[in-house]
MARVEXDREN-540493 format. One line per field, with one value per residue (C-alpha): residue in one letter; residue number from 1; x, y, z. Coordinates in nm, 4 decimals, always signed. Layout:
<nodes>
residu <- a	...
num <- NUM	...
x <- X	...
y <- Y	...
z <- Z	...
</nodes>
This chain:
<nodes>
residu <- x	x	x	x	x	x	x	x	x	x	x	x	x	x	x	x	x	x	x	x	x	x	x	x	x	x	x	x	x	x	x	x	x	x	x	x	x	x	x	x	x	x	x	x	x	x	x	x	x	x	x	x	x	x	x	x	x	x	x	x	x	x	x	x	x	x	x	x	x	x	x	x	x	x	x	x	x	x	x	x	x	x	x	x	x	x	x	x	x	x	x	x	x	x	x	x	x	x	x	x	x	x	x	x	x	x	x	x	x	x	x	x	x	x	x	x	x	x	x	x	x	x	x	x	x	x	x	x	x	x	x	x	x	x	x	x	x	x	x	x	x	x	x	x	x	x	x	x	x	x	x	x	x	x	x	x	x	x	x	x	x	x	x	x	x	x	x	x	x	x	x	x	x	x	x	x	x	x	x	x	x	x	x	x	x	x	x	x	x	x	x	x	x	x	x	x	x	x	x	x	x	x	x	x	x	x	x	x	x	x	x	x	x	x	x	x	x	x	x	x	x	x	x	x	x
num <- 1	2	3	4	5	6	7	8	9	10	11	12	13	14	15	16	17	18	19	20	21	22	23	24	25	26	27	28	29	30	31	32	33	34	35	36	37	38	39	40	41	42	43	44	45	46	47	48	49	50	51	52	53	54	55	56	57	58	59	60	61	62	63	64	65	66	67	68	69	70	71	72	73	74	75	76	77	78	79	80	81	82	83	84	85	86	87	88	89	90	91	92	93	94	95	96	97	98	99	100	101	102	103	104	105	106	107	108	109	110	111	112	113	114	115	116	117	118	119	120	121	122	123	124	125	126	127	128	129	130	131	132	133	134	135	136	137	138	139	140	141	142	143	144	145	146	147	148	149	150	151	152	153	154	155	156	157	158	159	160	161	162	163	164	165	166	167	168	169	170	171	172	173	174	175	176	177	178	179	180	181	182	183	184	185	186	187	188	189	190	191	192	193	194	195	196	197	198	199	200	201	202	203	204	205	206	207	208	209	210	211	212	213	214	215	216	217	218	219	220	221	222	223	224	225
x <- -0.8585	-0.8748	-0.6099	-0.2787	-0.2811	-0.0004	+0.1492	+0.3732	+0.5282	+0.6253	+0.8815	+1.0063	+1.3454	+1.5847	+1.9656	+1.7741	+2.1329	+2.1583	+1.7778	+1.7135	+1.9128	+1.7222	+1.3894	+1.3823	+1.5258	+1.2056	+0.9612	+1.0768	+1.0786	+0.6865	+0.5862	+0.7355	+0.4641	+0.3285	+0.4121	+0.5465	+0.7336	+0.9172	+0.9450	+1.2379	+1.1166	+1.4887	+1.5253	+1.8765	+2.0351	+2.4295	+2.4759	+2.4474	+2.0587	+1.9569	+2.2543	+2.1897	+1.8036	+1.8910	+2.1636	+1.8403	+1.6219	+1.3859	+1.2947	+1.4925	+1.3198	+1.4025	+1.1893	+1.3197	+1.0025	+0.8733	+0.6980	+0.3524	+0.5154	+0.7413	+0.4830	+0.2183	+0.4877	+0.5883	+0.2396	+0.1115	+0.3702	+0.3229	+0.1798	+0.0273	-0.3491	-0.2883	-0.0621	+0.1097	+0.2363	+0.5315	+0.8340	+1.1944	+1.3251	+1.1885	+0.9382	+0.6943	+0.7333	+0.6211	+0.4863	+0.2182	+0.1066	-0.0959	-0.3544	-0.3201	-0.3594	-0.6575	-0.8383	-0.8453	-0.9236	-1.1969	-1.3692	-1.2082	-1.0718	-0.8170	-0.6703	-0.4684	-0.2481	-0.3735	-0.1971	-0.4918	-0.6668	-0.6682	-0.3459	-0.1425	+0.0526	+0.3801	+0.7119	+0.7698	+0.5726	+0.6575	+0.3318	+0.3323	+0.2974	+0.0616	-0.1588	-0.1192	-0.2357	-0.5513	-0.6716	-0.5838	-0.7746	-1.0542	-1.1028	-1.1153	-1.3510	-1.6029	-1.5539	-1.5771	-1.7785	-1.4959	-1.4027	-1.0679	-0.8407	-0.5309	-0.4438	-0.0837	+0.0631	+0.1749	+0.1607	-0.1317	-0.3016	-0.4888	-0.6921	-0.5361	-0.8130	-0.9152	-0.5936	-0.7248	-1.0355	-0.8544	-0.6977	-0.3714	-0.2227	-0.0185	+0.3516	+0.5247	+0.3884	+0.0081	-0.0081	-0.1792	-0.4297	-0.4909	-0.5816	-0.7955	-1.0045	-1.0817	-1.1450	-1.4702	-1.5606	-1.4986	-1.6871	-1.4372	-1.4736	-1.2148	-1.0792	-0.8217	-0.6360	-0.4080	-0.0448	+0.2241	+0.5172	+0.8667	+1.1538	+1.3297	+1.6374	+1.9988	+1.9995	+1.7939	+1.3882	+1.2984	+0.9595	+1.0145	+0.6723	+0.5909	+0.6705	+0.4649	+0.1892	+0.1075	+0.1059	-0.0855	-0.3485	-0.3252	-0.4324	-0.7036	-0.8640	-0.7752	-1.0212	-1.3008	-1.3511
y <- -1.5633	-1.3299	-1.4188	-1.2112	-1.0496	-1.1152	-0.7247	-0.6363	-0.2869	-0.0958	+0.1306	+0.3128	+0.4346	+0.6773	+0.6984	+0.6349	+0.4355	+0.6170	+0.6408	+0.3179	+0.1749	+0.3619	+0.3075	-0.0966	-0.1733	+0.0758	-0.1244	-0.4400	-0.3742	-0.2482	-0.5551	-0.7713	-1.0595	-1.0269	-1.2321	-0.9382	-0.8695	-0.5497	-0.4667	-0.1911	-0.0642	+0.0703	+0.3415	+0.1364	+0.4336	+0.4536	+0.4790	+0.1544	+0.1596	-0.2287	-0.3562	-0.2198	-0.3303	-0.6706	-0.7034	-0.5987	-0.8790	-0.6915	-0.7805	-0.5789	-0.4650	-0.2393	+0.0458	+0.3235	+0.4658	+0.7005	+0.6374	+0.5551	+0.2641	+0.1995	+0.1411	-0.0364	-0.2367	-0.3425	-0.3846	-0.6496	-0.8450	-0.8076	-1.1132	-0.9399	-0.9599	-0.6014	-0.3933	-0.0460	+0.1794	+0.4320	+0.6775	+0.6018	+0.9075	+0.9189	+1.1621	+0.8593	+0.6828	+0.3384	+0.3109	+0.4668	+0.1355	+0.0530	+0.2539	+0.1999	-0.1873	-0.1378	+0.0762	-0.2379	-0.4677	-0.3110	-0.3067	-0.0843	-0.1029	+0.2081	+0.3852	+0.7069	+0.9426	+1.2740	+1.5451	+1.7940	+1.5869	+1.6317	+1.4639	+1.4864	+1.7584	+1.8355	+1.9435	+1.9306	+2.1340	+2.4945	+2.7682	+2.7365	+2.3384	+2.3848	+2.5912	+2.3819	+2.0730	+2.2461	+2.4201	+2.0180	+1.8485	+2.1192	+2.0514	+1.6667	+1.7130	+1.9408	+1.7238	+1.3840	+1.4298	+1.3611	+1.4100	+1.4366	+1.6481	+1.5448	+1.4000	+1.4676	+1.1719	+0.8429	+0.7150	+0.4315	+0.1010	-0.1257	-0.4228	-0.6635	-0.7471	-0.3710	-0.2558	-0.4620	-0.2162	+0.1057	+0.0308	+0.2653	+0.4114	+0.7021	+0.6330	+0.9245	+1.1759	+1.1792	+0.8402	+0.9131	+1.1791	+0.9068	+0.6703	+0.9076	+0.9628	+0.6441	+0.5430	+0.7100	+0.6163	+0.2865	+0.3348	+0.1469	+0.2781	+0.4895	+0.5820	+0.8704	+0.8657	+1.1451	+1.0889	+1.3065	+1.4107	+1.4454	+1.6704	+1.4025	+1.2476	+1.2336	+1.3296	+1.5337	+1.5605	+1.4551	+1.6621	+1.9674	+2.1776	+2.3461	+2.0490	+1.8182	+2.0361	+2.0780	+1.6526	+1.6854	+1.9020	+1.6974	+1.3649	+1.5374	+1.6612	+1.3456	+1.1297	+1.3726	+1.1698
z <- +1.9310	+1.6350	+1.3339	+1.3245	+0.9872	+0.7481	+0.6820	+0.3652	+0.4071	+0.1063	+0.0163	-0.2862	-0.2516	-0.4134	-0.2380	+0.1212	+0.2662	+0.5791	+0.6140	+0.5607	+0.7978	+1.0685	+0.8659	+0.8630	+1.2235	+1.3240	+1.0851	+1.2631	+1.6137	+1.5696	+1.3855	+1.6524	+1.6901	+1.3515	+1.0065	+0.7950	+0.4771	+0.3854	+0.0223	-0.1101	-0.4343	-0.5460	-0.8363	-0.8520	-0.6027	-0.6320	-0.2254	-0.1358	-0.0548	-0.1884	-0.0528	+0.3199	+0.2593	+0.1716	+0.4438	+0.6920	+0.5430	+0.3280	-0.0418	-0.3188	-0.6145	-0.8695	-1.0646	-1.2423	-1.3936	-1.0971	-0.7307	-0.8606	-1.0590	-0.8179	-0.5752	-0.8121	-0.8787	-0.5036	-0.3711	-0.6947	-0.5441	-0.2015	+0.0209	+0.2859	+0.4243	+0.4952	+0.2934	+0.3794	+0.1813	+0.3907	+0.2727	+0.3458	+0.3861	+0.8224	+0.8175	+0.8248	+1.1947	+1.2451	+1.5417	+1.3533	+1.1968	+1.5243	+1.3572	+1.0293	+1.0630	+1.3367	+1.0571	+0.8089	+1.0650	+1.1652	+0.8161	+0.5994	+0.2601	+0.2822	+0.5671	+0.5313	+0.7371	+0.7366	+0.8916	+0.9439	+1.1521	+1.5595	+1.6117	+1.2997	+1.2174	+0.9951	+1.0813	+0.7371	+0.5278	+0.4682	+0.4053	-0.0171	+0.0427	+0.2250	+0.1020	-0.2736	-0.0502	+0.0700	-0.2729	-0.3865	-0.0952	-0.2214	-0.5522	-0.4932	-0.2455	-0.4815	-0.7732	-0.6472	-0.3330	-0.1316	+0.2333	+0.2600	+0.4987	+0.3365	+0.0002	-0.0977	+0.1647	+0.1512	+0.4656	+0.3890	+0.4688	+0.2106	+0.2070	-0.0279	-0.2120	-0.2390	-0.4895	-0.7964	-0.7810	-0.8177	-1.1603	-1.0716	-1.3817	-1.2340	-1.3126	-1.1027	-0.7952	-0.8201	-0.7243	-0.4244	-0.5583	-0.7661	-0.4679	-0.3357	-0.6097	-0.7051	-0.3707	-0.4008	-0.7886	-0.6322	-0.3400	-0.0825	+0.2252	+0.3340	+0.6981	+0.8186	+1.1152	+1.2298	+1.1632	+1.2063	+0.9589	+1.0070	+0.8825	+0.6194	+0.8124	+0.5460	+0.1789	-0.0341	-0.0778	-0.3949	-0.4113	-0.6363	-0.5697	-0.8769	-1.1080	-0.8541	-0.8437	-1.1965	-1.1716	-0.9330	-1.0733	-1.4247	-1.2362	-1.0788	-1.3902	-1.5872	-1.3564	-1.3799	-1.7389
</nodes>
């Protein structure tokens, strides 16, 4: 009988109360029947968001530097066997982890959502997103070989052992680009599996497209060094 794998779940958050609540009950009931963890990275929000986190039995944290410390920070101290990496805000849905655990267990080192893949999609992305996500997923591609259809998401599964060879520096929003790319320097093999966004539930996004984009673009030309 093959071992259940040990899976820590982490999320930064940002005044995510009334998300949150729906967010964790969700992460739960999916992981039913597996040893699990769930890890609130908290930018010390003034809405309550810790406290309802702790009250639903996940781990409190605290970051204020950005999300790519935030989540550097939560997955160093994560447990898990298999670690995943999610938003908090509900466009991410959990029953989407079937996939991203099966991807690890079957050999790989990373597994990311994509949403232009047959079965993903967005209900969440308006056209100038969009288009700054493809002329993105482009020039990683050209530059580092790549074969990405997606690169600006965070829905993602990791080996444990396969974070300490990415040497993360990225503090704030190009976290993920900079998973991507060094996924490749690194040559860890890399699966994606369709996954599909939805609209944010309460609050505020907290992605402002022109500032995020120039980040973006910065961390890709930073790592062709």
């Amino acid at each position: 009988m093959p071992k259940i794998p040990y899976v820590s779940v982490v999320l930064p958050t940002w005044n995510e109360r009334e998300n949150i609540s729906m967010v964790i009950p969700g992460i739960k009931k999916v992981l039913a029947g597996y040893k699990y963890e769930i890890i609130i990275v908290d930018r010390h929000s003034d809405d309550g968001t810790a406290k309802m986190a702790s009250r639903l039995g996940a781990k409190v944290i605290y970051d204020d530097i950005g999300k790519g410390s935030a989540l550097m920070k939560g997955l160093a101290m994560a447990k898990g066997d298999i670690l995943i990496s999610m938003d908090a805000d509900l466009s991410h849905e959990p029953k989407e982890f079937r996939l991203l655990i099966a991807g690890i267990e079957t050999g790989y080192d990373i597994c990311m959502g994509s949403r232009f893949i047959t079965g993903g999609g967005s209900d969440d992305m308006p056209g100038l997103r969009r288009f700054g996500n493809k002329v993105f997923v482009f020039l990683v591609n050209a530059f580092f070989g790549a074969n990405y259809s997606d690169l600006c998401y965070g829905y993602r599964s990791f080996r444990k052992g396969a974070l300490k060879k990415l040497g993360l520096k990225e503090r704030g929003f190009g976290i993920e680009t900079e998973i991507n790319i060094k996924a490749i320097k690194n040559r860890l093999k890399v699966l994606e599996v369709p996954s599909m966004e939805k609209k944010r539930g309460a609050g505020e996004g907290k992605l402002h497209t022109f500032r995020d984009g120039y980040v973006i673009l910065s961390t890709i030309f930073r790592n062709l060094r």
